[in-house]
Each structure stands twice: as C-alpha cells, then as structure tokens.
mmJSON file of the N, C-alpha and C atoms, coordinates in Angstrom:
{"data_MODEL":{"atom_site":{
"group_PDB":["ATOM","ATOM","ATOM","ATOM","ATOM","ATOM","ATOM","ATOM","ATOM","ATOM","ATOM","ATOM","ATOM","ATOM","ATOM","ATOM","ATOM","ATOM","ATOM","ATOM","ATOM","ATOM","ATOM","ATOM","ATOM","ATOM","ATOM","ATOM","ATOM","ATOM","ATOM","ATOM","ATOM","ATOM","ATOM","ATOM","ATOM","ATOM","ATOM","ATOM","ATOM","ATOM","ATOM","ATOM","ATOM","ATOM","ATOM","ATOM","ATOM","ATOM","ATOM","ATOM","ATOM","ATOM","ATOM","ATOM","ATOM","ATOM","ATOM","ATOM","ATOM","ATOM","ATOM","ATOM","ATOM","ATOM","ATOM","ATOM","ATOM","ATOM","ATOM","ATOM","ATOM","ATOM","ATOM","ATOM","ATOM","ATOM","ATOM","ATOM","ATOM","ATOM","ATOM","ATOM","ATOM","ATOM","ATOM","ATOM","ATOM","ATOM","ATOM","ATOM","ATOM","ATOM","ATOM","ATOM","ATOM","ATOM","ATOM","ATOM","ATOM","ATOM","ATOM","ATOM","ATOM","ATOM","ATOM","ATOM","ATOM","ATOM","ATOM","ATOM","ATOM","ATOM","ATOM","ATOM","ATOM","ATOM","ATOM","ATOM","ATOM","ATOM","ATOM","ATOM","ATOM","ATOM","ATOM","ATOM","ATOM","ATOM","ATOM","ATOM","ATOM","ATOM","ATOM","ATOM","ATOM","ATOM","ATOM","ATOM","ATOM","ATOM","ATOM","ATOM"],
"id":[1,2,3,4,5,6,7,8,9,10,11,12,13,14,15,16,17,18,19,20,21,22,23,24,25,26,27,28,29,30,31,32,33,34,35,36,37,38,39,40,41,42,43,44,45,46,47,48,49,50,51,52,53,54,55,56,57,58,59,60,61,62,63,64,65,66,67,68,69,70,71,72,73,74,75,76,77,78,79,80,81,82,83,84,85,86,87,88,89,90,91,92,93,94,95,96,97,98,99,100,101,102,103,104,105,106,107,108,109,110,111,112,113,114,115,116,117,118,119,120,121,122,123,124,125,126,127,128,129,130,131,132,133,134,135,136,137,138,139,140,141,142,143,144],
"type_symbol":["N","C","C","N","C","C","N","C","C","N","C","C","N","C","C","N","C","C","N","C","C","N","C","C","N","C","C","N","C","C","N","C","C","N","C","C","N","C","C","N","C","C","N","C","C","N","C","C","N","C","C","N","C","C","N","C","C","N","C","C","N","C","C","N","C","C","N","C","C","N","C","C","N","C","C","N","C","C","N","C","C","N","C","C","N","C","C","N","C","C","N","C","C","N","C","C","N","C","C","N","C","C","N","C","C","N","C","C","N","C","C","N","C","C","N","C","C","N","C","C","N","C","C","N","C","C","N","C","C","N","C","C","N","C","C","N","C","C","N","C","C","N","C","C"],
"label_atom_id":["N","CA","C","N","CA","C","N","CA","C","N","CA","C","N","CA","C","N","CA","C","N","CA","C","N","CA","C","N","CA","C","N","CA","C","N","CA","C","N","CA","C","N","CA","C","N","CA","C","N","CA","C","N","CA","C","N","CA","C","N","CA","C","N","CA","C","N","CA","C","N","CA","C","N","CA","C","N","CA","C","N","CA","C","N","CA","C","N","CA","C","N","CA","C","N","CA","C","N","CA","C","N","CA","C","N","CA","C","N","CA","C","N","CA","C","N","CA","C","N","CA","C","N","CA","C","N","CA","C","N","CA","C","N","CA","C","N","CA","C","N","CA","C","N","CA","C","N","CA","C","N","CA","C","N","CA","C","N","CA","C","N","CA","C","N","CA","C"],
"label_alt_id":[null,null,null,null,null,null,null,null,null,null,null,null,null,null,null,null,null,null,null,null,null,null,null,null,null,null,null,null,null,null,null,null,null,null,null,null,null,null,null,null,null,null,null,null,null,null,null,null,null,null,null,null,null,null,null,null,null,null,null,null,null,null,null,null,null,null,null,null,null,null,null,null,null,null,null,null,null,null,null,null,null,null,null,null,null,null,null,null,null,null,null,null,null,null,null,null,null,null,null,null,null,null,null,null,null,null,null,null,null,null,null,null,null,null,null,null,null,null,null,null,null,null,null,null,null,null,null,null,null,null,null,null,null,null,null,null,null,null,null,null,null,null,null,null],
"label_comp_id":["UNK","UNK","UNK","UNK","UNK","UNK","UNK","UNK","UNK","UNK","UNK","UNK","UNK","UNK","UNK","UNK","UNK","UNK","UNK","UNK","UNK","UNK","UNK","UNK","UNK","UNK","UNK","UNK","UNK","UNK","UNK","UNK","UNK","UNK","UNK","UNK","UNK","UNK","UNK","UNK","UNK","UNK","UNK","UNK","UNK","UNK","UNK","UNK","UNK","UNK","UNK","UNK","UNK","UNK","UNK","UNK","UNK","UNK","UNK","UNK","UNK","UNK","UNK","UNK","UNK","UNK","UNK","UNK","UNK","UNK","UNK","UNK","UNK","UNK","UNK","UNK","UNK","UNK","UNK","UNK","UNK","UNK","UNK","UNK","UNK","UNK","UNK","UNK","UNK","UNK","UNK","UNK","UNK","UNK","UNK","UNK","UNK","UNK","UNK","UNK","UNK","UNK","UNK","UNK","UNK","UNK","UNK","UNK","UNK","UNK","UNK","UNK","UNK","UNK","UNK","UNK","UNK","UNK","UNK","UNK","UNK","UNK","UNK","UNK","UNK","UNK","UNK","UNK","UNK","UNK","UNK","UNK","UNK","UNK","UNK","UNK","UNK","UNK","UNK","UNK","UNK","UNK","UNK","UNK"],
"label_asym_id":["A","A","A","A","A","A","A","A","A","A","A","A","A","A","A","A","A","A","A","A","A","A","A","A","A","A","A","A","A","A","A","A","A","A","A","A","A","A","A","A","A","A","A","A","A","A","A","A","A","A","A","A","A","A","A","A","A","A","A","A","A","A","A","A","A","A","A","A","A","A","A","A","A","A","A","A","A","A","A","A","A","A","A","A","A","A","A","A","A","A","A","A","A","A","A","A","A","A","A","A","A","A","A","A","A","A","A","A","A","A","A","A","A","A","A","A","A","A","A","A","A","A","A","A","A","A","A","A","A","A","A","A","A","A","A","A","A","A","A","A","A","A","A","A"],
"label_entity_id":["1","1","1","1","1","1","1","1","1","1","1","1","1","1","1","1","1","1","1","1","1","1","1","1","1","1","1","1","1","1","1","1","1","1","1","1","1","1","1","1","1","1","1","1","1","1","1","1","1","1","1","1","1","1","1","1","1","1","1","1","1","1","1","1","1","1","1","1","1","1","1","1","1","1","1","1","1","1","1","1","1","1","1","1","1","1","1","1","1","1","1","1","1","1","1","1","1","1","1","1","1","1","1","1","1","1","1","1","1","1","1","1","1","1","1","1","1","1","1","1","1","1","1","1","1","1","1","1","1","1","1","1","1","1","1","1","1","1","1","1","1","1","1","1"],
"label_seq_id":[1,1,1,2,2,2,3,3,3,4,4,4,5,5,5,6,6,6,7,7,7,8,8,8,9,9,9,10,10,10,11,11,11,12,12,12,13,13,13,14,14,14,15,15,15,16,16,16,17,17,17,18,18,18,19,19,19,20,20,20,21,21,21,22,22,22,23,23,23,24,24,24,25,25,25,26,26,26,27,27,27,28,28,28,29,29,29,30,30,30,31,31,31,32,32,32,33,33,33,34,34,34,35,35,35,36,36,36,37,37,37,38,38,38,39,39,39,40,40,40,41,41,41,42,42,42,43,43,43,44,44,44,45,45,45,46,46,46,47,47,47,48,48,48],
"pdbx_PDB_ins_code":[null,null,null,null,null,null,null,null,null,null,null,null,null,null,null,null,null,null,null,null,null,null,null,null,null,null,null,null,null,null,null,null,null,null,null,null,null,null,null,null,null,null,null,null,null,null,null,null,null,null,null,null,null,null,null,null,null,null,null,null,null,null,null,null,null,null,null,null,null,null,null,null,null,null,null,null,null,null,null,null,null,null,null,null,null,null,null,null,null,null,null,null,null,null,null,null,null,null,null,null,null,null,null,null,null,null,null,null,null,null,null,null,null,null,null,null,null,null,null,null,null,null,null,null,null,null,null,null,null,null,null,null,null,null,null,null,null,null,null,null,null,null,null,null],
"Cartn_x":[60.694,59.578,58.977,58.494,57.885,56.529,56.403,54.592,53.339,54.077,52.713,52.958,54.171,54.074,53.481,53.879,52.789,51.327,50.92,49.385,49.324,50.092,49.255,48.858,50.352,50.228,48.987,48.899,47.531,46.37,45.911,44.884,44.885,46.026,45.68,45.35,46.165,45.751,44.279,43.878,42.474,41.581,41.965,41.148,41.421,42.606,42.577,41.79,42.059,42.05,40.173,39.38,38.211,37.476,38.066,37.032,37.077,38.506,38.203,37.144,37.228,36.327,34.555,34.375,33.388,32.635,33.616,33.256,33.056,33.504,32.986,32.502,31.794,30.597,28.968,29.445,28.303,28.065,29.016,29.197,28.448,28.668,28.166,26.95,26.283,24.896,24.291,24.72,24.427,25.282,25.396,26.064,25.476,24.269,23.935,23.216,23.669,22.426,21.475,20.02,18.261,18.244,18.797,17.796,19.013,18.928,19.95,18.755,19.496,19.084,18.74,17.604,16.917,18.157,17.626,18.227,19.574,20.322,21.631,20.833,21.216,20.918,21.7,21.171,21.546,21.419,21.954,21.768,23.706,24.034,25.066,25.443,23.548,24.364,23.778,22.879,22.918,21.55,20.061,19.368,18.314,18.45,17.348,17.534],
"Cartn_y":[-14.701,-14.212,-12.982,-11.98,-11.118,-10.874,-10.51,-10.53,-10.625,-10.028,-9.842,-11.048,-11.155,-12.571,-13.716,-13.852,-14.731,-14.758,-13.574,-12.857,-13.576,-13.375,-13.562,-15.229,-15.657,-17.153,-17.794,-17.157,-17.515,-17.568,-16.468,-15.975,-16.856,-17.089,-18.302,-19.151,-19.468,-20.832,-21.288,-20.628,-20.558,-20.411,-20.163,-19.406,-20.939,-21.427,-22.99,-24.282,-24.096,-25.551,-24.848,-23.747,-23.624,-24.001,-23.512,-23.823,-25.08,-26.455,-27.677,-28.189,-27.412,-27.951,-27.711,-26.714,-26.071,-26.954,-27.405,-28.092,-29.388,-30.154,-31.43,-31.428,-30.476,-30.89,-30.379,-29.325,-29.502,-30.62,-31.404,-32.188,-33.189,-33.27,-34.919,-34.105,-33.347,-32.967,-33.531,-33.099,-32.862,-33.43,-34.81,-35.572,-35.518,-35.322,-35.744,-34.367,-34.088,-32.889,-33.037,-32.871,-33.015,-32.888,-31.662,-31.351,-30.797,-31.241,-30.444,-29.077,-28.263,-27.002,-27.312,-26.722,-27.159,-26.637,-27.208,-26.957,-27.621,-28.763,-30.173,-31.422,-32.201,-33.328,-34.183,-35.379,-35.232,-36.81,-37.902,-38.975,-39.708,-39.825,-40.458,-41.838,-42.422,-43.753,-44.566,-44.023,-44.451,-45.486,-45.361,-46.369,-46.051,-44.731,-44.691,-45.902],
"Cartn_z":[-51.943,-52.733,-52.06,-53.054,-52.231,-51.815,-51.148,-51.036,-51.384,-52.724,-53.846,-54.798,-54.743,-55.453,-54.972,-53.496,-52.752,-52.783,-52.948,-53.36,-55.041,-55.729,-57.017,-57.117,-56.767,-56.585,-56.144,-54.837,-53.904,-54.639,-54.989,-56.127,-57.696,-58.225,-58.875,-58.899,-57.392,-57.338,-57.19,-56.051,-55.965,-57.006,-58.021,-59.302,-60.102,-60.155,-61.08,-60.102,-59.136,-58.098,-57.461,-57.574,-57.143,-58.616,-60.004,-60.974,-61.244,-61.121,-61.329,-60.104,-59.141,-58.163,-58.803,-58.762,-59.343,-60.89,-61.591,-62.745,-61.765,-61.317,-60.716,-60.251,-59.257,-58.434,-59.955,-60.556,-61.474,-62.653,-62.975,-63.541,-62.749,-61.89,-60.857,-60.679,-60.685,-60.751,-61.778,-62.697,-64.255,-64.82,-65.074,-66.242,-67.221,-67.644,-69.334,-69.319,-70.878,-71.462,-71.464,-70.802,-70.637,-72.453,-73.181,-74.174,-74.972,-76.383,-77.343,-78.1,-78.486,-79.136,-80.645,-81.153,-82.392,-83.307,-84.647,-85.826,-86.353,-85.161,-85.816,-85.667,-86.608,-86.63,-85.361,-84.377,-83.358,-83.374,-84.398,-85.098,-84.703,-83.506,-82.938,-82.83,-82.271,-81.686,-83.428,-84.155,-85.511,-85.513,-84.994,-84.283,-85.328,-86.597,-87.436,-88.508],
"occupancy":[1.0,1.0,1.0,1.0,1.0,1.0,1.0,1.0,1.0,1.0,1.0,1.0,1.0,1.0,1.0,1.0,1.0,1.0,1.0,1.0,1.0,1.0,1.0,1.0,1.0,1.0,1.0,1.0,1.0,1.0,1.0,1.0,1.0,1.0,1.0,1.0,1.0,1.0,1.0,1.0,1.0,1.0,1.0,1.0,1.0,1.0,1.0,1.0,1.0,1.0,1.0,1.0,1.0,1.0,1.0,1.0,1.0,1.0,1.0,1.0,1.0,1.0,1.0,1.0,1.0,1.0,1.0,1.0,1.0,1.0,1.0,1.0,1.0,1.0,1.0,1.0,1.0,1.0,1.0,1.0,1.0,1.0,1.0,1.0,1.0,1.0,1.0,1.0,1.0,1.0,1.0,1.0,1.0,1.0,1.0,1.0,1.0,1.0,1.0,1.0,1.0,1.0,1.0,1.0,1.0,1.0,1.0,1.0,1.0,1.0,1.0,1.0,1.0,1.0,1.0,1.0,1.0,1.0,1.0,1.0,1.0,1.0,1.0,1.0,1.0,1.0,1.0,1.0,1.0,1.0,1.0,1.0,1.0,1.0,1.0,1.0,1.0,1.0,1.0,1.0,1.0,1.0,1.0,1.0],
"B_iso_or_equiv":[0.0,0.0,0.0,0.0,0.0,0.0,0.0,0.0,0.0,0.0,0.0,0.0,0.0,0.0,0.0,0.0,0.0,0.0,0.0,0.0,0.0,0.0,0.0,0.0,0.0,0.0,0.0,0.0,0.0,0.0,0.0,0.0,0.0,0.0,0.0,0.0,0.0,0.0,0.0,0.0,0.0,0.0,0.0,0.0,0.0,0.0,0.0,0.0,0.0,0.0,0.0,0.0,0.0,0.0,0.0,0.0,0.0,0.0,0.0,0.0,0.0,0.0,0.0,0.0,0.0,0.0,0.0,0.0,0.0,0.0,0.0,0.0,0.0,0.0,0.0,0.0,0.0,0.0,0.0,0.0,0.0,0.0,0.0,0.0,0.0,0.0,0.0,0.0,0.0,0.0,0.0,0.0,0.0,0.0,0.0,0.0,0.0,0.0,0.0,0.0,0.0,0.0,0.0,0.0,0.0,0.0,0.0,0.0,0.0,0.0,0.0,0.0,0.0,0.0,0.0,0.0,0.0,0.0,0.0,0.0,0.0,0.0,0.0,0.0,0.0,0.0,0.0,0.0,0.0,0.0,0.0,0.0,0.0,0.0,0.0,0.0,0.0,0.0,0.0,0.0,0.0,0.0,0.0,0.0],
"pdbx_formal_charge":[null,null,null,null,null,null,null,null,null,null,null,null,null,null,null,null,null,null,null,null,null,null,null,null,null,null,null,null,null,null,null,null,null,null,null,null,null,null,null,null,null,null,null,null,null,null,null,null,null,null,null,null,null,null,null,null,null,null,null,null,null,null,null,null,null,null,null,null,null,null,null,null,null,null,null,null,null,null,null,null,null,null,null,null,null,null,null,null,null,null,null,null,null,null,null,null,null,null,null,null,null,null,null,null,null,null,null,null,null,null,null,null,null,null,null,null,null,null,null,null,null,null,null,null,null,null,null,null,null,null,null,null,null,null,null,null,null,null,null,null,null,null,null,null],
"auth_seq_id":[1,1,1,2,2,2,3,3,3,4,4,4,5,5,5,6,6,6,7,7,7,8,8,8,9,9,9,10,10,10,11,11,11,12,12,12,13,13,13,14,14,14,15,15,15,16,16,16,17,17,17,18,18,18,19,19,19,20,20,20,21,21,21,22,22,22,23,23,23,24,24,24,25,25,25,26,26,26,27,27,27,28,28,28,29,29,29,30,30,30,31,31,31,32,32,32,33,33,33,34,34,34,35,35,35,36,36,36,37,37,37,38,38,38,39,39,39,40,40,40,41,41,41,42,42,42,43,43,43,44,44,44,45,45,45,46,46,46,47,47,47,48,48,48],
"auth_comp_id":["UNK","UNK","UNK","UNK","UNK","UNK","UNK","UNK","UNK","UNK","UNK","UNK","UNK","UNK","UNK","UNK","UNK","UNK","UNK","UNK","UNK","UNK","UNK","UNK","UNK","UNK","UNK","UNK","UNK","UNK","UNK","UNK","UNK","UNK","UNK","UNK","UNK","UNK","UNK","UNK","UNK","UNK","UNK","UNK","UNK","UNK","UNK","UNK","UNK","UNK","UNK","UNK","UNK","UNK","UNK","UNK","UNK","UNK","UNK","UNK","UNK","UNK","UNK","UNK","UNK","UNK","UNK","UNK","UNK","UNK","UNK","UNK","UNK","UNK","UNK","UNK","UNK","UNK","UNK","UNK","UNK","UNK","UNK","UNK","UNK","UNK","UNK","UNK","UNK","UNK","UNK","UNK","UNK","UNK","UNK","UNK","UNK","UNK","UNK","UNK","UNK","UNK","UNK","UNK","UNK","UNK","UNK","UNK","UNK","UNK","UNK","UNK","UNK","UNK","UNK","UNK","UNK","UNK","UNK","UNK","UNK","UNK","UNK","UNK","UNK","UNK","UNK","UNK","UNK","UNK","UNK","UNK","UNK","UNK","UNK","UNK","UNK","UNK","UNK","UNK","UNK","UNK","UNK","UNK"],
"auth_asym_id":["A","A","A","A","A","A","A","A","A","A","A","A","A","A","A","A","A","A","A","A","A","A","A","A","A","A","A","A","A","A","A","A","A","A","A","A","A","A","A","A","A","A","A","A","A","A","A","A","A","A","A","A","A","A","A","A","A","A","A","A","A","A","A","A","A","A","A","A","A","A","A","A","A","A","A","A","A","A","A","A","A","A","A","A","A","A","A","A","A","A","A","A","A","A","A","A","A","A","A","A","A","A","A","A","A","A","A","A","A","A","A","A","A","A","A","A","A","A","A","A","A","A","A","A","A","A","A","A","A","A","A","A","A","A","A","A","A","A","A","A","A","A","A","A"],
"auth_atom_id":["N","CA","C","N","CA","C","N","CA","C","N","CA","C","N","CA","C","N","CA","C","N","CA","C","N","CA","C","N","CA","C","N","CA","C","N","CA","C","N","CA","C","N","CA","C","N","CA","C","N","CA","C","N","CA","C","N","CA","C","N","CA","C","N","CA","C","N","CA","C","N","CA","C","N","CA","C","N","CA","C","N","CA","C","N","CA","C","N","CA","C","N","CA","C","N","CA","C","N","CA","C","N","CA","C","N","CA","C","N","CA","C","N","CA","C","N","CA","C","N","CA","C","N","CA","C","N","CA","C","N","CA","C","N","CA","C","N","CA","C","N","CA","C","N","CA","C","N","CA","C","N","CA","C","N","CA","C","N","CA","C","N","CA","C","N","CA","C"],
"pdbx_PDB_model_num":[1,1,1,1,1,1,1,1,1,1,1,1,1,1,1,1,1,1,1,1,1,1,1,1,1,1,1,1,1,1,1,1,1,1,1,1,1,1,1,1,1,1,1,1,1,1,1,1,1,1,1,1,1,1,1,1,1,1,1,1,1,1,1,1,1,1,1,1,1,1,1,1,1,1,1,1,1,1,1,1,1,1,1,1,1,1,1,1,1,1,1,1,1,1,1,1,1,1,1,1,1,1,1,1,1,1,1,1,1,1,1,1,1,1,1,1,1,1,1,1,1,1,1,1,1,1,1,1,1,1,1,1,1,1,1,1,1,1,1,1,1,1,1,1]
}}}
C-alpha cells in the first residue's frame, strides 16, 4: 500500500470509529428529548 493510502484509511477510520464514539457518549448524556418543538401532535403512548 502506498502512503497516502495508509493516510486516507487512517483518516477514515478515525472519522467512522470517533463519530460512533462521539454519538455514545452524547447519547448516555442525553437519552430522552427534555422538550419536543411546537406545532405535531405528540400523542404516542395513547393516555388521552
């Protein structure tokens, strides 16, 4: 392989395997939405 191929590889990788990282640690912060955005009906678990 040549060099730069080793480079791009590298750089991907880091770029797939840092944003699943990145999504799980904000996720385990922040599991639930605080607040939905006005204007959908927001009637899921069906309790009206």
């Amino acid at each position: 392989m040549t060099p730069i191929a080793i480079l791009f590889f590298l750089i991907a990788a880091v770029l797939i395997w840092g944003g699943l990282a990145t999504s799980i640690l904000f996720l385990s912060a922040r599991p639930q939405v605080e607040a939905y955005p006005p204007g959908a009906e927001d009637d899921l678990d069906g309790d009206e």
